[in-house]
TORMI-581432 format. One record per residue: residue number from 1; residue in three letters; x, y, z of N, C-alpha, C, O, CB in turn. Coordinates in nm, 3 decimals, always signed. Glycine has a CB too. Layout:
BEGIN
[node NUM,"ALA",[X,Y,Z],[X,Y,Z],[X,Y,Z],[X,Y,Z],[X,Y,Z]]
...
//
This chain:
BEGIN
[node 1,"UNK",[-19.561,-3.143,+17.198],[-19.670,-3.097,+17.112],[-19.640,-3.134,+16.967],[-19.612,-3.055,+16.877],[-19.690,-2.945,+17.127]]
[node 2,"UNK",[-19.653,-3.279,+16.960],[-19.645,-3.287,+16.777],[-19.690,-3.193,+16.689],[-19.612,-3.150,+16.603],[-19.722,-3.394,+16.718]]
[node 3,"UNK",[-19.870,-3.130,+16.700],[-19.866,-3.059,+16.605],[-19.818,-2.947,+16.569],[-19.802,-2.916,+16.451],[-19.937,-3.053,+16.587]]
[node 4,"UNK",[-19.784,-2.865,+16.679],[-19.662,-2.751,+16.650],[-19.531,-2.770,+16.605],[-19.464,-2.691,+16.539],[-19.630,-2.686,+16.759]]
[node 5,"UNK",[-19.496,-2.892,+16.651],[-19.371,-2.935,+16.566],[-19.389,-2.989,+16.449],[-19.289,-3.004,+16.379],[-19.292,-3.025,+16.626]]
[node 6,"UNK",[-19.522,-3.033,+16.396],[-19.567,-3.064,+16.257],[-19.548,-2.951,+16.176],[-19.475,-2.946,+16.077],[-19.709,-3.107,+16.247]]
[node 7,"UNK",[-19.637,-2.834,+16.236],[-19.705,-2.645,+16.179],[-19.564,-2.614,+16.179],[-19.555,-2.542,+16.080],[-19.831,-2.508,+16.313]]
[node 8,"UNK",[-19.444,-2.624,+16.232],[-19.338,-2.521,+16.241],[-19.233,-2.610,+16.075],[-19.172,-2.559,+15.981],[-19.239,-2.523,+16.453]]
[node 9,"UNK",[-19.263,-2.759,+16.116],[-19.155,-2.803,+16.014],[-19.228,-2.760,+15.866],[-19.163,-2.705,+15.777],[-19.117,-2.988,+16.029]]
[node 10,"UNK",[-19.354,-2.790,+15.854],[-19.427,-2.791,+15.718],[-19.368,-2.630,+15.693],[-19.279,-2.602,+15.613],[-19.628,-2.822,+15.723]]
[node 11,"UNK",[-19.441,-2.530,+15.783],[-19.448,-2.400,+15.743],[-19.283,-2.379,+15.708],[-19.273,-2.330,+15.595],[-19.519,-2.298,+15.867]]
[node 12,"UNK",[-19.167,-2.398,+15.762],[-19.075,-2.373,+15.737],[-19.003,-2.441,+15.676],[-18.883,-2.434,+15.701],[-19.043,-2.345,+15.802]]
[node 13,"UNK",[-19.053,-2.532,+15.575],[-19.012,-2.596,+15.437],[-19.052,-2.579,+15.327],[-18.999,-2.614,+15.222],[-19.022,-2.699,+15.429]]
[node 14,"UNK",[-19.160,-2.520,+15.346],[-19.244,-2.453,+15.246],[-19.235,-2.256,+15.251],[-19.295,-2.189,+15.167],[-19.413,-2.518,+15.285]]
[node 15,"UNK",[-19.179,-2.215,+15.327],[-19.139,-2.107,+15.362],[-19.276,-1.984,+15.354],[-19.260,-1.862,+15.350],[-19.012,-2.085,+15.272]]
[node 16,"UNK",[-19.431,-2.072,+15.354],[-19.505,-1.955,+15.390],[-19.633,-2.107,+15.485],[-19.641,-2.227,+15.512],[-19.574,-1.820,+15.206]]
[node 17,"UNK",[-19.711,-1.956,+15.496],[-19.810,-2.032,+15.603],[-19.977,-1.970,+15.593],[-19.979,-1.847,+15.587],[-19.741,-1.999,+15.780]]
[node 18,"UNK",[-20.068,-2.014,+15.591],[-20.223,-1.995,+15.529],[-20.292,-1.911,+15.653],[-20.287,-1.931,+15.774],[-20.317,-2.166,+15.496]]
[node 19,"UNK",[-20.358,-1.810,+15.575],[-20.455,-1.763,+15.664],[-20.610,-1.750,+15.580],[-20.631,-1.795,+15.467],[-20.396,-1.615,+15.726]]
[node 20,"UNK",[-20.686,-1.696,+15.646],[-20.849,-1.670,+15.596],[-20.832,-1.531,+15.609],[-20.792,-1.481,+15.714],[-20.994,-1.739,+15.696]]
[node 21,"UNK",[-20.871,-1.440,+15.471],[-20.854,-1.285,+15.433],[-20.986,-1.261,+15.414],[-21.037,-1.300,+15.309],[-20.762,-1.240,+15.301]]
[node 22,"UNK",[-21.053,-1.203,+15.500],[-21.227,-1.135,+15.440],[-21.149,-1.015,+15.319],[-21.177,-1.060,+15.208],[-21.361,-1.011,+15.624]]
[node 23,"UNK",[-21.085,-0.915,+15.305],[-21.020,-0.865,+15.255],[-20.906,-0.806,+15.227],[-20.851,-0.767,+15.331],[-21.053,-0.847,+15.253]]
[node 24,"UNK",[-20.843,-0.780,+15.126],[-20.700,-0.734,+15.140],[-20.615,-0.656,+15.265],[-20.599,-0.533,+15.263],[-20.691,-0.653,+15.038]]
[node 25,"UNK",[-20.552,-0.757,+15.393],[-20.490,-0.690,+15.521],[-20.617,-0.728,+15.614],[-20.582,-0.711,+15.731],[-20.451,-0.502,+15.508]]
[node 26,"UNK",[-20.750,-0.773,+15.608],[-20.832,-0.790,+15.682],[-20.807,-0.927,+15.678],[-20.833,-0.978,+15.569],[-20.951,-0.736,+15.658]]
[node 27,"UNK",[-20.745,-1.034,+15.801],[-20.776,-1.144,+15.849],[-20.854,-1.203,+15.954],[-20.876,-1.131,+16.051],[-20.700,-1.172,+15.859]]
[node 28,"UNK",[-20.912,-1.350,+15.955],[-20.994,-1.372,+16.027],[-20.926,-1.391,+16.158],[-20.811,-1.433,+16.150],[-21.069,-1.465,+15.980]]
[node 29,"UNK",[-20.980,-1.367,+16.288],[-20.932,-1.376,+16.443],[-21.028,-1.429,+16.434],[-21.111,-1.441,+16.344],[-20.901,-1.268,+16.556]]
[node 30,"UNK",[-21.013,-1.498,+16.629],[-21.074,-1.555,+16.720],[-21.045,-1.501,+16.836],[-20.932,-1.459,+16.864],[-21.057,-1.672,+16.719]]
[node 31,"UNK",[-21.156,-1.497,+16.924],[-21.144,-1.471,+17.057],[-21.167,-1.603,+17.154],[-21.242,-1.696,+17.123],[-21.241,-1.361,+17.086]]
[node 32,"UNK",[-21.093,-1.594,+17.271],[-21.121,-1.676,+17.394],[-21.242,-1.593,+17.497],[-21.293,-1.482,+17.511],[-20.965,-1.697,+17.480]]
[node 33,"UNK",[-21.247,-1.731,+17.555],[-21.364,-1.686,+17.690],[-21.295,-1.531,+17.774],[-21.360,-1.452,+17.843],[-21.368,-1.857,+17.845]]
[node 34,"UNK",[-21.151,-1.525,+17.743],[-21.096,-1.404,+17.825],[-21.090,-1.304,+17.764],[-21.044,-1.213,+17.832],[-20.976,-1.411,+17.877]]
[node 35,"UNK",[-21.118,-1.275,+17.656],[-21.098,-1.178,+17.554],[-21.006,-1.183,+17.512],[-20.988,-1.082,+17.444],[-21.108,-1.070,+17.572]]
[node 36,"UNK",[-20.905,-1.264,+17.509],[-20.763,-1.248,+17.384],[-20.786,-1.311,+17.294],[-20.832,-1.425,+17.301],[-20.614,-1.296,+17.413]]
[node 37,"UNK",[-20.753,-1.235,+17.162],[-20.745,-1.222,+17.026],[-20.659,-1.314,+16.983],[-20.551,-1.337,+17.037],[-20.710,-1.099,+16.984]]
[node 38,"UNK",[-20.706,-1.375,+16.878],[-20.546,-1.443,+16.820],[-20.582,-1.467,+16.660],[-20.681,-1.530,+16.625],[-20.490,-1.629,+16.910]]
[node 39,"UNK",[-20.500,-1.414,+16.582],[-20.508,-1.513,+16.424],[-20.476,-1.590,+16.399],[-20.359,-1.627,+16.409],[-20.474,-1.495,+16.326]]
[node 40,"UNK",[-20.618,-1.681,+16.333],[-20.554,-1.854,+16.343],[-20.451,-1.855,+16.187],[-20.470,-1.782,+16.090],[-20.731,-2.015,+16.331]]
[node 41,"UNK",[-20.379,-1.926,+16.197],[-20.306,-1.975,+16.068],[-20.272,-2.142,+16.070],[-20.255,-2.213,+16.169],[-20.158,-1.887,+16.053]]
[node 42,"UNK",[-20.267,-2.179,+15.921],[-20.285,-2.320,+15.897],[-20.124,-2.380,+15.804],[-20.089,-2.304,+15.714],[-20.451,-2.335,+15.796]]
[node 43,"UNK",[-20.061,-2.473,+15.820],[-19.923,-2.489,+15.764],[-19.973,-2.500,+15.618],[-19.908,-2.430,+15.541],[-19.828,-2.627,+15.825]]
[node 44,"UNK",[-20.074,-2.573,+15.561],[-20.111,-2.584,+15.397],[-20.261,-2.523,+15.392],[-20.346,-2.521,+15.481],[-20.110,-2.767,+15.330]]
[node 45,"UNK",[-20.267,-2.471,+15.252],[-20.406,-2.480,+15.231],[-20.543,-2.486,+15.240],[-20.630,-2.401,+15.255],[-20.409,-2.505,+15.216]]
[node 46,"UNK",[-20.541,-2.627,+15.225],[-20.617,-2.720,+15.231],[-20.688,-2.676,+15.351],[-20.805,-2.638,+15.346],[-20.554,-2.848,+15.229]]
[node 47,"UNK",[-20.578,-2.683,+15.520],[-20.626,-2.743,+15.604],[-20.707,-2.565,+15.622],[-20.812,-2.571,+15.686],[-20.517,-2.839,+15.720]]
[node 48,"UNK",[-20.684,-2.473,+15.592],[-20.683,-2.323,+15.615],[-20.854,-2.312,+15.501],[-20.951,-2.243,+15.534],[-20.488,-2.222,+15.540]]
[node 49,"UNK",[-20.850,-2.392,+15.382],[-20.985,-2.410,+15.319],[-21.109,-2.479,+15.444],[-21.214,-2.417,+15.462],[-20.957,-2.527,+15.175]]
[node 50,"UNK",[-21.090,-2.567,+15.496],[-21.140,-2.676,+15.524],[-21.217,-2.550,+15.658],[-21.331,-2.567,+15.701],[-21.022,-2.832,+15.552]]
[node 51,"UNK",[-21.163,-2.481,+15.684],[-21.208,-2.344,+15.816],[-21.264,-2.262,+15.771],[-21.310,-2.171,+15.840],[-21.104,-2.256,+15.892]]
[node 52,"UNK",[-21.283,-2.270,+15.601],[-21.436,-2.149,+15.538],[-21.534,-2.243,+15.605],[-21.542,-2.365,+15.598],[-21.483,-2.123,+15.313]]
[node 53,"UNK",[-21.614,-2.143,+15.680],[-21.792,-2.175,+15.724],[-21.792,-2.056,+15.812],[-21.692,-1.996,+15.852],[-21.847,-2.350,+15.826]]
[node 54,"UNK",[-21.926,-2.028,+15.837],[-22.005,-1.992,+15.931],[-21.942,-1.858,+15.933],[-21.950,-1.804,+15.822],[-22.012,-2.079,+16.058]]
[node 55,"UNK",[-21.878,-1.785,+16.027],[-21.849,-1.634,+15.999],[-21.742,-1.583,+15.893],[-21.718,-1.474,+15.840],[-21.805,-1.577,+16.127]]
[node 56,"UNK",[-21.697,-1.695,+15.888],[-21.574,-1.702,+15.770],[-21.640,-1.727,+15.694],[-21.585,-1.837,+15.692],[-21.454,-1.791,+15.765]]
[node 57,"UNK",[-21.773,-1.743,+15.560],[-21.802,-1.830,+15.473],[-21.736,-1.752,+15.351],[-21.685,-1.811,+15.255],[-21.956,-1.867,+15.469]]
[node 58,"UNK",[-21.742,-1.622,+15.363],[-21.721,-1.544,+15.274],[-21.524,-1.520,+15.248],[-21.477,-1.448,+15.160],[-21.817,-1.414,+15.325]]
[node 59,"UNK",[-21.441,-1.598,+15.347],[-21.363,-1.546,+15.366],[-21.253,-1.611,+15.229],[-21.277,-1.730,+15.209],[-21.344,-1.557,+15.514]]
[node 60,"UNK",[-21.187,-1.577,+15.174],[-21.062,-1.664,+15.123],[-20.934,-1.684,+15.197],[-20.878,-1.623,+15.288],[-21.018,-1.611,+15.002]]
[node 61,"UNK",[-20.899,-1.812,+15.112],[-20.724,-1.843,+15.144],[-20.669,-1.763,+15.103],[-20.702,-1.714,+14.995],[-20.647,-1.956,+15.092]]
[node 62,"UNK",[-20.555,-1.714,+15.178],[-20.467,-1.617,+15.163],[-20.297,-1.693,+15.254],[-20.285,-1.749,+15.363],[-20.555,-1.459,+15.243]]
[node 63,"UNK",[-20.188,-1.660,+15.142],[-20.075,-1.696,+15.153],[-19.996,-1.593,+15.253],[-20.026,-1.474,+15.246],[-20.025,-1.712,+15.020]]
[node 64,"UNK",[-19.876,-1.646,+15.365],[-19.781,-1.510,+15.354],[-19.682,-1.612,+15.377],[-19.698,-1.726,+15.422],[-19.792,-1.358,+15.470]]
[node 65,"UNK",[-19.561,-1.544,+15.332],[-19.444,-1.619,+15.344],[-19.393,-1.538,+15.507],[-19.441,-1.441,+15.566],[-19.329,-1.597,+15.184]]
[node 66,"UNK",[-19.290,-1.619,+15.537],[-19.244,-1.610,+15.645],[-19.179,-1.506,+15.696],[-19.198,-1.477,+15.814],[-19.190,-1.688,+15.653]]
[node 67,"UNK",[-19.097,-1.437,+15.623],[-19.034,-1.304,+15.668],[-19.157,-1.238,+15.657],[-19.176,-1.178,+15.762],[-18.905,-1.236,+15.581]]
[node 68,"UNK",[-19.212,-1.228,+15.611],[-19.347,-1.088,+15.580],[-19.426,-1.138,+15.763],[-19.444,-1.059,+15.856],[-19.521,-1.139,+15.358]]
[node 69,"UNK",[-19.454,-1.270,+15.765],[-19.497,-1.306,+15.890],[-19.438,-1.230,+16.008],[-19.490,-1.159,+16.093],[-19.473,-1.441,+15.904]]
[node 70,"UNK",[-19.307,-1.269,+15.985],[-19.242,-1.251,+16.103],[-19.220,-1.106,+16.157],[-19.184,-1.089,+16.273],[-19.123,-1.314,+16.087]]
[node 71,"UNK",[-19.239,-1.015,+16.083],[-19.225,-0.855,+16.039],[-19.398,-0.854,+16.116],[-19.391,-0.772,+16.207],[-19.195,-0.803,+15.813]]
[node 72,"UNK",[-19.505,-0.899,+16.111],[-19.629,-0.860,+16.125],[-19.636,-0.915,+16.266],[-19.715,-0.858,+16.341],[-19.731,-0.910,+16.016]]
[node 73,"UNK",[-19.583,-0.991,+16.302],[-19.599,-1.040,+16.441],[-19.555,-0.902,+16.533],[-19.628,-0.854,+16.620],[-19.494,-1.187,+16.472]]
[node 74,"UNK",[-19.449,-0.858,+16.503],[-19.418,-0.779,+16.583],[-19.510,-0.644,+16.583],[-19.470,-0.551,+16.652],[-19.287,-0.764,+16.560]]
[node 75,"UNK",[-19.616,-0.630,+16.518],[-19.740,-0.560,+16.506],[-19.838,-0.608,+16.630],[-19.878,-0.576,+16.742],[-19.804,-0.591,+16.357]]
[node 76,"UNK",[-19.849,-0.731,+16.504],[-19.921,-0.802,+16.663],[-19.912,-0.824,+16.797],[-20.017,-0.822,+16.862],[-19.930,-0.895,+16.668]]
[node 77,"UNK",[-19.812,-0.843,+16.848],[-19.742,-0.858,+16.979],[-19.810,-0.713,+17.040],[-19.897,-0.720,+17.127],[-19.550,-0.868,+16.969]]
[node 78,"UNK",[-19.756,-0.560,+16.980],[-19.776,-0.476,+17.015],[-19.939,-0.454,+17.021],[-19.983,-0.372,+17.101],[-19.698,-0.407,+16.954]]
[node 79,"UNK",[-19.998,-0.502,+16.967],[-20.164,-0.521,+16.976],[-20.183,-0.619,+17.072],[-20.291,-0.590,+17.123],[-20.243,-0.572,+16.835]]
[node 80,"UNK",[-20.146,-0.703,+17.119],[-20.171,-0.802,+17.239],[-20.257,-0.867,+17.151],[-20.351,-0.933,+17.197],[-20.234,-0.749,+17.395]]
[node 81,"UNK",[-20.236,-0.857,+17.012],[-20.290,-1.043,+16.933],[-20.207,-1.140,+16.935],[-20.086,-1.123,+16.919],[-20.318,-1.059,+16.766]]
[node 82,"UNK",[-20.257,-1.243,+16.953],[-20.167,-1.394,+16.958],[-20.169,-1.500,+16.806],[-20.237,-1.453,+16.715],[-20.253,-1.502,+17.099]]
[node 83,"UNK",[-20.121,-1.592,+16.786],[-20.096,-1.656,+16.699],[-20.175,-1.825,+16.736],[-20.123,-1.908,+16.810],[-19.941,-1.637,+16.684]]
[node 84,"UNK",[-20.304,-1.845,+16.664],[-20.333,-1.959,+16.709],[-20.313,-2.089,+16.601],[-20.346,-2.070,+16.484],[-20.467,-1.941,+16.758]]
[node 85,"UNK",[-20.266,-2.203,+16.636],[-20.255,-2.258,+16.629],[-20.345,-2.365,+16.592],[-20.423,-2.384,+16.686],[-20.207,-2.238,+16.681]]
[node 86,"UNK",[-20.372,-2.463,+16.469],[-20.497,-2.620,+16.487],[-20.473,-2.692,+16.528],[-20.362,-2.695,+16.474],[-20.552,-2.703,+16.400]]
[node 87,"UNK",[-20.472,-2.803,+16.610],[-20.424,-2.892,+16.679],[-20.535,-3.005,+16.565],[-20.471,-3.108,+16.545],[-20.441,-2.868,+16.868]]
[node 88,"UNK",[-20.643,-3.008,+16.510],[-20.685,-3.061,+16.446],[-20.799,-3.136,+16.537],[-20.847,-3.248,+16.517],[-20.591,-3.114,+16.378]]
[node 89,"UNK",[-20.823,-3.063,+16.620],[-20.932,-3.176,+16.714],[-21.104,-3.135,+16.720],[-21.161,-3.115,+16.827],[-20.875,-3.172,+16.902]]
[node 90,"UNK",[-21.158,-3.130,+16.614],[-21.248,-3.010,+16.632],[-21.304,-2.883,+16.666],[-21.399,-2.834,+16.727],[-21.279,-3.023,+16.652]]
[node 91,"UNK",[-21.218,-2.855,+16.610],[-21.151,-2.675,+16.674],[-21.069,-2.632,+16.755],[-21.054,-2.511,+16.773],[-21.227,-2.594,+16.735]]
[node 92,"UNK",[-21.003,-2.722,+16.818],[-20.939,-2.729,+16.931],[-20.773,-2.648,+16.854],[-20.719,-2.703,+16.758],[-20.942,-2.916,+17.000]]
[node 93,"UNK",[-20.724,-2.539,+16.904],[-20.638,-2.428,+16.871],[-20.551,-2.468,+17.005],[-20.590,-2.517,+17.111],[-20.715,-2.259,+16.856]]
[node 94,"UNK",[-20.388,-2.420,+16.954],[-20.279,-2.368,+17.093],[-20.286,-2.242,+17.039],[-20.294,-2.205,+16.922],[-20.094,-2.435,+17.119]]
[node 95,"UNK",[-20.282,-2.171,+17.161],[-20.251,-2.026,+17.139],[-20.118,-1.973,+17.186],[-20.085,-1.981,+17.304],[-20.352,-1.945,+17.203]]
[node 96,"UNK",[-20.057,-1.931,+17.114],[-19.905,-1.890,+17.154],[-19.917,-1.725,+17.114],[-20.001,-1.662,+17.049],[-19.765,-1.989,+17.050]]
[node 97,"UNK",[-19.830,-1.697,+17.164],[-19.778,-1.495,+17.175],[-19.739,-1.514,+17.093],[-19.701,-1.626,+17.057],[-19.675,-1.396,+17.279]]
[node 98,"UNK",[-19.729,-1.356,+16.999],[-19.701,-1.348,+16.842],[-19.525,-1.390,+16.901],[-19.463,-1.465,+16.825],[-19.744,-1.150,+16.736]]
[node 99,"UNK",[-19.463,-1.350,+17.007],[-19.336,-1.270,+17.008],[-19.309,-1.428,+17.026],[-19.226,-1.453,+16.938],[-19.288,-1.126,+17.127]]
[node 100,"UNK",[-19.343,-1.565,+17.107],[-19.302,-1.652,+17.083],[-19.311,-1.749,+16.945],[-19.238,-1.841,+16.907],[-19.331,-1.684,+17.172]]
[node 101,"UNK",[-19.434,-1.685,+16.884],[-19.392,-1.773,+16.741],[-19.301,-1.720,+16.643],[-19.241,-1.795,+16.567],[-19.512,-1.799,+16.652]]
[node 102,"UNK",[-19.285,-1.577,+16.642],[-19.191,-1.527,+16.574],[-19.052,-1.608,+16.645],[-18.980,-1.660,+16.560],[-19.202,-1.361,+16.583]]
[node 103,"UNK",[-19.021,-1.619,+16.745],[-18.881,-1.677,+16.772],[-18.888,-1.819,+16.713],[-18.797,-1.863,+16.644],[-18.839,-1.680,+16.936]]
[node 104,"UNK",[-19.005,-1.895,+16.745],[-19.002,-2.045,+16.695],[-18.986,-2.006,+16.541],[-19.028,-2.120,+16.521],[-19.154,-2.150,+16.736]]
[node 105,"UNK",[-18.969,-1.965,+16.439],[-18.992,-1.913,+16.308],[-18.840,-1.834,+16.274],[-18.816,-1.787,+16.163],[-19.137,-1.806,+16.308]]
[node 106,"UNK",[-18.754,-1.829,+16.376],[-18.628,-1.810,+16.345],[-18.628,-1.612,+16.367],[-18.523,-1.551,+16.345],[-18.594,-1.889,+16.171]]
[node 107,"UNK",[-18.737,-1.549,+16.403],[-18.742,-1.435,+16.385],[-18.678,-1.404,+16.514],[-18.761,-1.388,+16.604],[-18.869,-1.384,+16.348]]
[node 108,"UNK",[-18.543,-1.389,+16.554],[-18.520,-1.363,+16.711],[-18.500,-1.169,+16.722],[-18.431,-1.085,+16.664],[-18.343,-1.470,+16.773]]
[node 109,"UNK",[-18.575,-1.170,+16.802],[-18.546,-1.006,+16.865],[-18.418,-0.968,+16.875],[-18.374,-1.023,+16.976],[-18.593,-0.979,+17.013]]
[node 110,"UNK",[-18.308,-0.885,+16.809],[-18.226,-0.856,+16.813],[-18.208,-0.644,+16.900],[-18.134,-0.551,+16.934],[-18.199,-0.912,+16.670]]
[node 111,"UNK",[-18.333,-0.694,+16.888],[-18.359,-0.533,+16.916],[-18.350,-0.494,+17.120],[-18.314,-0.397,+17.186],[-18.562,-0.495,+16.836]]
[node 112,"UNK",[-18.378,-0.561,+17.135],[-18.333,-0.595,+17.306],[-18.167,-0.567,+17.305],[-18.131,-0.454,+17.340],[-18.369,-0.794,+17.364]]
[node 113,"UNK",[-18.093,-0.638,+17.276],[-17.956,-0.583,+17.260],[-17.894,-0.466,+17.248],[-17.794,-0.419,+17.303],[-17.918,-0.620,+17.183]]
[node 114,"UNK",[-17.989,-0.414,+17.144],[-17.946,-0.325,+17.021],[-18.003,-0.165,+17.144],[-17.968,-0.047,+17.154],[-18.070,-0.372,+16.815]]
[node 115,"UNK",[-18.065,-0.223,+17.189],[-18.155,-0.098,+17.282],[-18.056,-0.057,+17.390],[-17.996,+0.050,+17.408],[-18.316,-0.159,+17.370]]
[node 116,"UNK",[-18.055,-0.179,+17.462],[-17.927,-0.176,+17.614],[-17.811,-0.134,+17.560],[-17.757,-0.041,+17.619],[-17.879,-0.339,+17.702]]
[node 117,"UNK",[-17.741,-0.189,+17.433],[-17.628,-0.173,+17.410],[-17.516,-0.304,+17.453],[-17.485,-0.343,+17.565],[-17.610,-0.049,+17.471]]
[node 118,"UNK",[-17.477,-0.344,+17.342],[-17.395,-0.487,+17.406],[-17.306,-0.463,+17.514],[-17.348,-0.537,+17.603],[-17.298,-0.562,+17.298]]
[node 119,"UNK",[-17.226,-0.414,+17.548],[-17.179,-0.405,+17.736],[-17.318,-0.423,+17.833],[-17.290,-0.501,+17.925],[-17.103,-0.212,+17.788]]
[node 120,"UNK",[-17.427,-0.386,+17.840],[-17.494,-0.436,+17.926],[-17.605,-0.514,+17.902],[-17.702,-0.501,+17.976],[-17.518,-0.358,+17.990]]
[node 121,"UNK",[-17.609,-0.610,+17.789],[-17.695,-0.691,+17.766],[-17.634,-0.849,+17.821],[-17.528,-0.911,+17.814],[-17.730,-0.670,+17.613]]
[node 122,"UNK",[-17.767,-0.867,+17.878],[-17.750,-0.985,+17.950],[-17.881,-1.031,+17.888],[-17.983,-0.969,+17.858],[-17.731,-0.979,+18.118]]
[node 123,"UNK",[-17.832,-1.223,+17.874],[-17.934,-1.287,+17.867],[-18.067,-1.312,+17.907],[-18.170,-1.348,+17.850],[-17.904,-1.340,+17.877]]
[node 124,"UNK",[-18.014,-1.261,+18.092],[-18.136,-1.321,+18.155],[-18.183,-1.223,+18.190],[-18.248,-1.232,+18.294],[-18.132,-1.417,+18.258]]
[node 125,"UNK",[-18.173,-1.077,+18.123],[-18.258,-0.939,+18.131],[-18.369,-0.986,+18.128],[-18.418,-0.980,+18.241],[-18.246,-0.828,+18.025]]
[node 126,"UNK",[-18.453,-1.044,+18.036],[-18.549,-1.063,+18.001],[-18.669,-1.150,+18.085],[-18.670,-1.273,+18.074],[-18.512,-1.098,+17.900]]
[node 127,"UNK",[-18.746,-1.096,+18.151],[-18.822,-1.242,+18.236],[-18.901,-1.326,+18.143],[-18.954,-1.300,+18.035],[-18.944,-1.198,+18.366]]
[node 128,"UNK",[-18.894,-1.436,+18.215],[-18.961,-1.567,+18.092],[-19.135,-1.546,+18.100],[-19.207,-1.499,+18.188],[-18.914,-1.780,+18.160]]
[node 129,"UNK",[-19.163,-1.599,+17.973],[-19.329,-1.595,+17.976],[-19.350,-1.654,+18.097],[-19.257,-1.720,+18.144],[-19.417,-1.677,+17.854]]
[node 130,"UNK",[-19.492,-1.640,+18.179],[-19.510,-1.702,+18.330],[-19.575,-1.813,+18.199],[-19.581,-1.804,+18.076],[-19.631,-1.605,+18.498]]
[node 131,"UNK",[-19.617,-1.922,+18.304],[-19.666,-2.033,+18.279],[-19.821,-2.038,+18.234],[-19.886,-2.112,+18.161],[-19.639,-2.103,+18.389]]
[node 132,"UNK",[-19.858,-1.892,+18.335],[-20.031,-1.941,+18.298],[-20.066,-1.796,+18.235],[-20.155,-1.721,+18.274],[-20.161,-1.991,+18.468]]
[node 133,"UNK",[-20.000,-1.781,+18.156],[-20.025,-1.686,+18.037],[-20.144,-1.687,+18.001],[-20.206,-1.583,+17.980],[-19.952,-1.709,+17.923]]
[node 134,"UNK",[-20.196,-1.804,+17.987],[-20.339,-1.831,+17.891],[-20.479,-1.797,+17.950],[-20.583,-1.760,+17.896],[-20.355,-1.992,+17.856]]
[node 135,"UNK",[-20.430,-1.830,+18.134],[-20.590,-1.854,+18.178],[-20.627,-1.697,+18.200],[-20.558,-1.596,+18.186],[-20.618,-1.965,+18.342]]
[node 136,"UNK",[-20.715,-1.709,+18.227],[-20.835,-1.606,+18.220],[-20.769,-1.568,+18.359],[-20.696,-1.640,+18.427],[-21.025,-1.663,+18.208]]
[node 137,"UNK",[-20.817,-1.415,+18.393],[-20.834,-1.335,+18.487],[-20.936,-1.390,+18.566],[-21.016,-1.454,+18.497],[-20.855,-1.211,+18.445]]
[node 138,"UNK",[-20.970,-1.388,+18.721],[-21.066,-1.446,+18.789],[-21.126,-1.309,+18.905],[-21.218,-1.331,+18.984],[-20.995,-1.593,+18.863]]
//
């Protein structure tokens, strides 16, 4: 996926990342055909300007740097909002779990450990995201 490896290097050289704020703590989401939520965010600006229209017209650019991100994901996660992604294709978004972009972003859960207690923390406590996370319920 180049452009996530584009969104992760930009955002984390520049150490923040763009969203659309209707107002102060109010950001713009999107929903899927399944009902999951996600806030889109953009690596610059520009590309985060270029997404004012239509229900957003009113909305502004709004900055957050990365620790403040990474601290809000874990909000999100607990809300079952996701983190979407532009792929740049005419709207075309990846949607990833807050809890996996916070790790791609260097934010690793230390709190899993910290819970079990290091004598019984094991790596592979944890089951892996399934694969079809994304699709819809049938």
């Amino acid at each position: 996926m180049e452009e996530l490896r584009n969104f992760l290097q930009t955002v984390n050289d520049n150490g923040i990342l763009w969203l659309l704020e209707a107002k102060p703590g109010l950001f713009a989401m999107l929903e899927d055909g399944g009902g999951n939520s996600y806030i889109p965010v953009w690596a610059s600006e520009d590309e985060a300007k270029a997404n004012i229209s239509d229900d957003w017209e009113s909305y502004k650019v709004a900055n957050m740097d990365i620790a403040e991100f990474i601290t809000w994901t874990r909000e999100l996660d607990g809300d079952n909002v996701g983190i979407a992604i532009s792929t740049g294709n005419e709207g075309q978004i990846l949607p990833i779990p807050s809890k996996i972009m916070r790790q791609m972003l260097g934010g690793q859960d230390k709190s899993d450990r910290e819970l079990v207690g290091e004598e019984f923390y094991d790596e592979e406590w944890a089951e892996p995201m399934p694969e079809d996370w994304e699709e819809e319920d049938e």
